[in-house]
N, C-alpha and C positions, 0 to 999 in steps of 0.2 A: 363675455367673460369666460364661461366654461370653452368656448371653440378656441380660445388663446391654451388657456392651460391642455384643454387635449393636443393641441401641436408640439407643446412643449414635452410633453411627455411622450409623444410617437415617437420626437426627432431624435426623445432619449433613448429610445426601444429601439429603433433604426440604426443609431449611431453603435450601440452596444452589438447590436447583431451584424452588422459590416464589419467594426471591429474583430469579431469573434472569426467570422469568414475570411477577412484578410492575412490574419495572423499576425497581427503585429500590436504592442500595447499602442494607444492613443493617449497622449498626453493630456493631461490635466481633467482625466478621473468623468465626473458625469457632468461636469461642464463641458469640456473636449468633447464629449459623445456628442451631448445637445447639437455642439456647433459643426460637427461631421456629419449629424442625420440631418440638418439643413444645408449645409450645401451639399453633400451626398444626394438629396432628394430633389434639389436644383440641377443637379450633376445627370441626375437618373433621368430625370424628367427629359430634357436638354438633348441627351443623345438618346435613348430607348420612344421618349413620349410617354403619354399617361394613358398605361392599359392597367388591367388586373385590379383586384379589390382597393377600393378608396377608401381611408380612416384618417378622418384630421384633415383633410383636403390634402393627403399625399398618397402617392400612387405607389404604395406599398412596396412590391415587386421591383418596378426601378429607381423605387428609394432605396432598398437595399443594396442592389448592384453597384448601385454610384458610390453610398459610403464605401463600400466595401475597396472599389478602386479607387476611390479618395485616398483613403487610410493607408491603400498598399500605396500607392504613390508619395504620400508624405511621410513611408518609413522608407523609400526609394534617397529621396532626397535627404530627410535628416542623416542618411547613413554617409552618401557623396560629404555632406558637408561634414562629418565627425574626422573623416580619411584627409579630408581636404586641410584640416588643421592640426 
């Protein structure tokens, strides 16, 4: 129980802090985050692998990195599709 709720709050920690390094808002507030620090930490894992301090069964480090190009990629796109209409 508690290993569910700490992931769910890394991914919120993760999400917030990719965001923040991206530059770009993230939609839909600390829902959006949650769901950016999980694939972001899928994303980080994926390409980087799991080095550097583990919290929550996520690999910190290239959790961060991932949301972070998550987030700048899905303000890449939202912006395409904004011009595009």
């Amino acid at each position: 129980m508690w290993g569910i709720v700490l992931s769910i709050v890394m991914a919120i920690i993760i999400g917030l802090i990719g965001d923040a390094l991206a530059g770009h808002e993230m939609p839909g507030g600390i829902a959006g985050s949650m769901i950016a620090g999980f694939v972001g930490a899928w994303l980080g894992a994926t390409i980087l692998g799991d080095w550097g301090p583990v919290i929550g069964d996520f690999a910190v480090i290239p959790a961060i990195l991932g949301t972070a190009l998550f987030v700048f990629l899905l303000g890449l796109v939202s912006k395409l599709l904004r011009r595009a209409t």
